[in-house]
C-alpha positions as CSV (number, residue, x, y, z in Angstrom):
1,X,-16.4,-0.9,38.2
2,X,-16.2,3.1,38.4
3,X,-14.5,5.3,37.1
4,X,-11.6,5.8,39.8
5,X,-11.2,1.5,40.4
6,X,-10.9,1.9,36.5
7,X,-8.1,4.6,36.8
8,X,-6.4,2.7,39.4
9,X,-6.4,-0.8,37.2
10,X,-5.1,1.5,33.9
11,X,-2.2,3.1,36.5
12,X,-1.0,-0.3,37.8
13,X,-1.3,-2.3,34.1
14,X,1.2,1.0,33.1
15,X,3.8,0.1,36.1
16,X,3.7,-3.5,35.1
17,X,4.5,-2.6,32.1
18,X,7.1,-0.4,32.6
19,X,8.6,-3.5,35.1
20,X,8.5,-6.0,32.2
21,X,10.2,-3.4,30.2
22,X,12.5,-2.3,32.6
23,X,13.4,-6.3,33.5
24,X,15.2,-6.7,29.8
25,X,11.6,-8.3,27.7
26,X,12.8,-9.1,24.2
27,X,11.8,-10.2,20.8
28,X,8.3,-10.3,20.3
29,X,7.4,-10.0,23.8
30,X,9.2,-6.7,23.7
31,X,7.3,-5.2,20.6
32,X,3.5,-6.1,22.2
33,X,4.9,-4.5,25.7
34,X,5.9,-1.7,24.2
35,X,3.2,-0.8,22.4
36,X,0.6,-1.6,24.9
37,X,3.1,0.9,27.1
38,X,3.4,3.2,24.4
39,X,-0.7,3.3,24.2
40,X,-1.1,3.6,28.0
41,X,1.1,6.4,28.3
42,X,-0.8,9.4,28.0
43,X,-3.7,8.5,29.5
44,X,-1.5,7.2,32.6
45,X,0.0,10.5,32.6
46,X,-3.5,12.1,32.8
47,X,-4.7,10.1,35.4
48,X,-1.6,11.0,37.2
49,X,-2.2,14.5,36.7
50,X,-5.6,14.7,37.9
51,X,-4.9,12.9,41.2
52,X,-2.4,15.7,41.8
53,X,-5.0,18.0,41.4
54,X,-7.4,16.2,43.1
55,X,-4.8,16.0,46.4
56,X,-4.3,20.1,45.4
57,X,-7.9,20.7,46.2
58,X,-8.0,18.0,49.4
59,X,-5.2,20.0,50.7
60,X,-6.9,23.4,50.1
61,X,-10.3,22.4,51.7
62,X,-8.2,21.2,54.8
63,X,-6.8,24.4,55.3
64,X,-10.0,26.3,55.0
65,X,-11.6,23.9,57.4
66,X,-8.5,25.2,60.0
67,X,-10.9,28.1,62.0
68,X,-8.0,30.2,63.0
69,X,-7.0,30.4,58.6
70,X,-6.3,34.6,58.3
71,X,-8.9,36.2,56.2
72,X,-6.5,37.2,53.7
73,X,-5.2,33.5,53.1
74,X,-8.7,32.2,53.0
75,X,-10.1,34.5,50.6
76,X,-7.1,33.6,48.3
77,X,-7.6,29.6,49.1
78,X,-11.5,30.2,48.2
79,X,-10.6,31.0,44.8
80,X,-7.8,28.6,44.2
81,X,-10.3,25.7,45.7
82,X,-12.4,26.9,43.0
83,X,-10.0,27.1,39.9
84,X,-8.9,23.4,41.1
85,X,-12.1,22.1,41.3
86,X,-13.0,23.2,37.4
87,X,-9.6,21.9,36.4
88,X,-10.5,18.5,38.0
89,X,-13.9,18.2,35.7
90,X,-12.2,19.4,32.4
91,X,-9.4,16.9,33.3
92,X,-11.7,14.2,34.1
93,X,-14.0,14.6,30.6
94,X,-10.7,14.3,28.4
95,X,-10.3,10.8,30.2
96,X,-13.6,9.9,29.6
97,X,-13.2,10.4,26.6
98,X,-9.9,9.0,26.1
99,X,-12.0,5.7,27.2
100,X,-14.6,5.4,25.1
101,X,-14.5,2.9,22.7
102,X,-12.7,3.6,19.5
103,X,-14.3,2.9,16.3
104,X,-11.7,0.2,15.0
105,X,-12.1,1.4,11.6
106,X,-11.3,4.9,12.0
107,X,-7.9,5.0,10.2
108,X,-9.1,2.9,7.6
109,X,-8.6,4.1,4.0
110,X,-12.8,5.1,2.2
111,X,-14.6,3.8,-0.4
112,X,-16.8,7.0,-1.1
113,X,-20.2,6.4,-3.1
114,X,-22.5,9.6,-4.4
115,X,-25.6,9.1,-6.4
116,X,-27.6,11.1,-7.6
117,X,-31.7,10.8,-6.1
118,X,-35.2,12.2,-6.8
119,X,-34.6,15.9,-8.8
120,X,-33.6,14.5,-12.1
121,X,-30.7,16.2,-14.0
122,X,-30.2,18.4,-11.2
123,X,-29.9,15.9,-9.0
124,X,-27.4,14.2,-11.1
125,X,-25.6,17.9,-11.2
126,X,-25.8,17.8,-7.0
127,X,-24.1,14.7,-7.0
128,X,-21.2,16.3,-9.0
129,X,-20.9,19.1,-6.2
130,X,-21.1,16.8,-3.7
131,X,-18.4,15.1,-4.8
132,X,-16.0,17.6,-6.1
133,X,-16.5,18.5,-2.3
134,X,-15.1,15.7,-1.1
135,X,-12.8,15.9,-3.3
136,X,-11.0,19.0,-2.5
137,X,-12.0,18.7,1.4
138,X,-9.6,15.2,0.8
139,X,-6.9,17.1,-1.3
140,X,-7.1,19.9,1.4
141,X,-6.3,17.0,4.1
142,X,-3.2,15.6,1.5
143,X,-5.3,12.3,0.9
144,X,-5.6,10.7,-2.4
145,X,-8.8,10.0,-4.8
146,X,-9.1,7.4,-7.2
147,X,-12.6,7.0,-9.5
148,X,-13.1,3.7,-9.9
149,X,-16.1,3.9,-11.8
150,X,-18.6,6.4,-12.9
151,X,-22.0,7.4,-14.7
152,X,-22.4,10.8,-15.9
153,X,-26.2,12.8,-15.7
154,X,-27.1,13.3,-19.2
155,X,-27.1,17.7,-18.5
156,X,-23.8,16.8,-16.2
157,X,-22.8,15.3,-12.9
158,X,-23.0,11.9,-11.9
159,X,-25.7,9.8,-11.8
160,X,-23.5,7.5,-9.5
161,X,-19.7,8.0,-8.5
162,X,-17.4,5.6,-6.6
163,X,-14.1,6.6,-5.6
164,X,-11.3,5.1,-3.1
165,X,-10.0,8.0,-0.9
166,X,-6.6,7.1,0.5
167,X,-5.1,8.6,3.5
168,X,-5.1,8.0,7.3
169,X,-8.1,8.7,9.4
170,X,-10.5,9.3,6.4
171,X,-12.7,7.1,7.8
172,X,-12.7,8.7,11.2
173,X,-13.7,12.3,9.3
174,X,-15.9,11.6,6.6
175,X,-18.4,8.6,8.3
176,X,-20.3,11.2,8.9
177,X,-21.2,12.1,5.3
178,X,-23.1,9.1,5.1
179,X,-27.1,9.8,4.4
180,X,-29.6,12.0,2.3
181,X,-27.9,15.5,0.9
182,X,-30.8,17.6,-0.1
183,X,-30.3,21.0,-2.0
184,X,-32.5,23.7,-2.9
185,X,-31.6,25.9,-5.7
186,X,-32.9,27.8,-9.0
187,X,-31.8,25.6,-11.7
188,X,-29.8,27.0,-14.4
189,X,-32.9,26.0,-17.0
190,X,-35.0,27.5,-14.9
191,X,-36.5,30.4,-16.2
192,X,-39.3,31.8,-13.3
193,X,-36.6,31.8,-11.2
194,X,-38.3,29.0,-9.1
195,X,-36.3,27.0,-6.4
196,X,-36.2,23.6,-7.0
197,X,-35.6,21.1,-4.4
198,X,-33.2,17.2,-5.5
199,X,-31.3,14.7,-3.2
200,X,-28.2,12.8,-3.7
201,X,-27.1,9.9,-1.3
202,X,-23.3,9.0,0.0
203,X,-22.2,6.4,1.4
204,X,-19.1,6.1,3.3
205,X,-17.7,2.6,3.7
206,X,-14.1,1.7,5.4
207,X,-12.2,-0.1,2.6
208,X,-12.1,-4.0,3.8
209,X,-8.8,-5.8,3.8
210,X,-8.3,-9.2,2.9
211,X,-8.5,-10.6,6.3
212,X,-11.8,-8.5,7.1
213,X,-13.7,-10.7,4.9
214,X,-13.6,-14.2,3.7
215,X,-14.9,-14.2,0.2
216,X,-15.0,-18.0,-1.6
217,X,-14.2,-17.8,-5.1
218,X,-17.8,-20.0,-5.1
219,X,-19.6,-17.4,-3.9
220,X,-18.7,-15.4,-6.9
221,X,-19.7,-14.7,-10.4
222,X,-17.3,-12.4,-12.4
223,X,-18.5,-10.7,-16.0
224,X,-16.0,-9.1,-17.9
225,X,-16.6,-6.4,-20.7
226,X,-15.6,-3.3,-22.6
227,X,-15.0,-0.4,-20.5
228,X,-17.8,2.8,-21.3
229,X,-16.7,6.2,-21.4
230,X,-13.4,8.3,-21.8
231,X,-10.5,5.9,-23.2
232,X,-9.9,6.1,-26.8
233,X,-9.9,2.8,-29.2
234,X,-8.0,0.8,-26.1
235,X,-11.4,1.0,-24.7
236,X,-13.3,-0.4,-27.4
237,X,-10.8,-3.5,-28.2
238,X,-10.4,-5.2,-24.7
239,X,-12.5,-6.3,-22.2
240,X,-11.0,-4.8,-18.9
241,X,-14.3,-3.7,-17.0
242,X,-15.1,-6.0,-14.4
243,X,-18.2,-6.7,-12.7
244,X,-18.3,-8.8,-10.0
245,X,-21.8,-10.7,-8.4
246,X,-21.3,-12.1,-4.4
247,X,-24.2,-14.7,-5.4
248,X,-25.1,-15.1,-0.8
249,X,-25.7,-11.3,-0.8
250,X,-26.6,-10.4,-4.2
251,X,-24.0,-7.5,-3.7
252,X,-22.5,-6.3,-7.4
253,X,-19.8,-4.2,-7.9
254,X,-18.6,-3.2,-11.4
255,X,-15.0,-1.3,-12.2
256,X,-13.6,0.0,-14.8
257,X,-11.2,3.0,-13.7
258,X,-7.8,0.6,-15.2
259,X,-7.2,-0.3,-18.0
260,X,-5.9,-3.4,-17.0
261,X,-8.4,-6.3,-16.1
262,X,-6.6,-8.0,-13.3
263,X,-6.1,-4.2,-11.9
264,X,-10.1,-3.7,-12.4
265,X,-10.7,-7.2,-10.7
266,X,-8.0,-6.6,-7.7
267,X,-10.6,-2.8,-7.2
268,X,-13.4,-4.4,-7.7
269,X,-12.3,-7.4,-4.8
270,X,-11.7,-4.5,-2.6
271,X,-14.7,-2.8,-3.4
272,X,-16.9,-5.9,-2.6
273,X,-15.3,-6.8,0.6
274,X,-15.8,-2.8,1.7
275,X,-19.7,-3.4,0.9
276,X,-19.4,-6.4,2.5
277,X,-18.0,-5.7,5.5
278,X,-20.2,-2.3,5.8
279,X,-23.3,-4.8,5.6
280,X,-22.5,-6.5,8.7
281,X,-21.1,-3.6,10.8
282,X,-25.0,-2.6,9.8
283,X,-26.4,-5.3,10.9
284,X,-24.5,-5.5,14.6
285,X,-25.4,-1.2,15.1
286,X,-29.0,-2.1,14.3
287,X,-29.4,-5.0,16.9
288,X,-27.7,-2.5,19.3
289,X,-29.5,0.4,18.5
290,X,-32.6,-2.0,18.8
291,X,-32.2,-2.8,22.2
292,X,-31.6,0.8,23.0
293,X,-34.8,2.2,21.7
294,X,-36.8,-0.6,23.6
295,X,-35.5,0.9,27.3
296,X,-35.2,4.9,25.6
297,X,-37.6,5.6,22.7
298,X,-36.4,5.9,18.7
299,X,-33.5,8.6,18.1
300,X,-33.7,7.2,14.6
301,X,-31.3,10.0,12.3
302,X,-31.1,7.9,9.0
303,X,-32.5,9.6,6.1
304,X,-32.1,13.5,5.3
305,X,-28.8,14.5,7.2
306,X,-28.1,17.7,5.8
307,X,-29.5,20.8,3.2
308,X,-28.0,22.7,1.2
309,X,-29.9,26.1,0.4
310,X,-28.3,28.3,-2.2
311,X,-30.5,31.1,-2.6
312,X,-29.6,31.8,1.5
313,X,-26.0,30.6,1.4
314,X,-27.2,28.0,4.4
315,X,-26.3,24.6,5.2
316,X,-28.5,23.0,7.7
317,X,-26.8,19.6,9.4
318,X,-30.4,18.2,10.6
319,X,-28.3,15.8,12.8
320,X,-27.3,18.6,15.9
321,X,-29.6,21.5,14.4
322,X,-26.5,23.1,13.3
323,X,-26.9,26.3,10.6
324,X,-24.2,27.8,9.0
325,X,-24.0,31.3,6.3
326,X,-21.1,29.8,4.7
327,X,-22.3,27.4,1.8
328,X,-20.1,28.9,-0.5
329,X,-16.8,27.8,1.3
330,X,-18.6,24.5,2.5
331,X,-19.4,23.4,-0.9
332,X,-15.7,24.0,-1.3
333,X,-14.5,21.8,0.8
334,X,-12.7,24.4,3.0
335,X,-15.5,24.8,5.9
336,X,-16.1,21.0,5.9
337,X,-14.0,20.3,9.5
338,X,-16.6,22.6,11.3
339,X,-19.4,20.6,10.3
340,X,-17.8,17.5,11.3
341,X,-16.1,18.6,14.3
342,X,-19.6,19.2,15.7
343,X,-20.7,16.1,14.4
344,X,-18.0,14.4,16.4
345,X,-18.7,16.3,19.9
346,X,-22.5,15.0,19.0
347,X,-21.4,11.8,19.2
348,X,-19.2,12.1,22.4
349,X,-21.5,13.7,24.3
350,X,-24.0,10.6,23.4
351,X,-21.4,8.1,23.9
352,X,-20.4,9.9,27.9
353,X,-24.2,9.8,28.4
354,X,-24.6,6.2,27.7
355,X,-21.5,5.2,29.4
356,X,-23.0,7.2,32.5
357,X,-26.4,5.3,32.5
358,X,-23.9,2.1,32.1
């Protein structure tokens, strides 16, 4: 089907909805009409828009075709023919992409993982920064962070942190923090002033609910001990970490952020249905993106995504060769969107072309 039969079917499901509506629908009829109307709506209205300026432009190329047009009127329907016709592709790219397919996870809540890789302590310090960047990049956004469980580098950091960031759309903005962080710095121990290059990974998973995942108690073996770390005597006296096994996948997951064991077990449930869940979106992008490198060649972009180098004040996204002097704010959290805006257009623009070869 092309794109204008497509705009046509979208224009008459919207008046047949509007009918039903209109016609006195109730209960829960009502409620699924209405929100398939309600979803409809602006992209009807778009469509409708552009037909008018398509039928604009039809009517301005008529009346330059008319041989006895003044010179006057034609020079000004010249340049309105023009300023039409760039209106009609701008309009027509918003509803493309108000057409592609929407990741269904995107307002899903994040279960955010940082460890620390090759680089040793600083690594484990990199991690830290990395994470107090998400951190404030989350607060900045009014979306809540919860640690539920943590190992600090012995000179500082995190050796691995994994925190549930709350708030809607997280998903949609930080998948793209998933991959190999690399930073190159002059340690603080390091007395020839040499730069010294770590990693860290993070991994950005939408948090799973119940009905995302079917989990058999079976399929489960649960450890419980004493929680490590900040906590006073409680800590020592009751056993409230949990760590779970799924024995099919071998995926563990271990919490401790309550104090409370069932509270550590409901996290730590979560947690593994997030992994789980993430495991076989994996799975269904690799036999896609299998198929697609067979008919156009690898456009693999796992491993390094982005690096951070301090003694020039540059981040480097490897992803769409973007550079920016501005590491100081970035690693604040505050220039975070620009990175991830162009991250997003990336994937657009990949997502038109593919839909165009379609």
């Amino acid at each position: 089907m092309n794109l204008d039969a497509h705009l046509d079917t979208i224009l008459r499901r919207h008046d047949e909805l509007g009918h039903k509506l209109g016609a006195g629908a109730g209960g829960a009829e009502y409620a699924d009409l209405s929100r398939e109307y309600a979803e409809l709506e602006s992209l009807a209205g778009s469509i409708r828009a552009v037909r008018a300026k398509q039928k604009e432009r039809a009517d301005l190329e008529a009346m330059l075709a008319d041989p006895a047009l003044e010179a006057d009127m034609r020079e000004i329907a010249e340049a309105e023919v023009g300023q039409t016709r760039e209106a009609i592709e701008a309009m027509t790219r918003d509803i493309r992409l108000a057409l592609l397919p929407k990741d269904a996870a995107d307002e899903s809540n994040v279960i955010l993982e940082v460890r620390a890789g090759t680089g040793g302590d600083e690594a484990a310090l990199f991690a830290g920064d990395l994470f107090r960047m998400y951190v404030k990049y989350a607060e900045g956004r009014g979306w809540k962070v919860e640690v539920l469980s943590s190992s600090e580098g012995t000179a500082g950091g995190y050796k691995e942190i994994i925190a549930e960031i709350a708030g809607r759309g997280a998903y949609a903005r930080l998948k793209y923090e998933s991959g190999i962080h690399r930073v190159q710095r002059v340690p603080a121990t390091e007395t020839q002033g040499r730069i010294h290059t770590s990693a860290a990974t993070v991994a950005v998973m939408p948090e799973a609910r119940d009905i995302d995942v079917d989990i058999k108690d079976s399929d489960l073996k649960v450890d419980t001990m004493r929680a490590g770390g900040a906590g006073g005597q409680h800590v020592n006296k009751t056993e409230s970490a949990i760590r779970i096994t799924h024995l099919p996948t071998g995926i563990v997951v271990f919490v401790q952020a309550e104090r409370s064991q069932h509270k550590n077990r409901a996290r730590a449930m979560s947690l593994l249905r997030s992994r789980i869940l993430e495991g076989e979106r994996e799975r269904a992008d690799a036999e896609r993106a299998k198929d697609r490198r067979e008919q156009v060649g690898s456009g693999d972009r796992s491993g390094r995504i982005r690096t951070y180098n301090f003694p020039q004040g540059r981040m480097t996204d490897h992803r769409v060769n973007l550079t920016l002097y501005s590491l100081d704010r970035l690693i604040e959290g505050e220039g975070l969107d620009e990175v991830i805006d162009a991250l997003a257009a990336d994937r657009q623009a990949r997502l038109l072309a593919e839909q165009a070869e379609g």
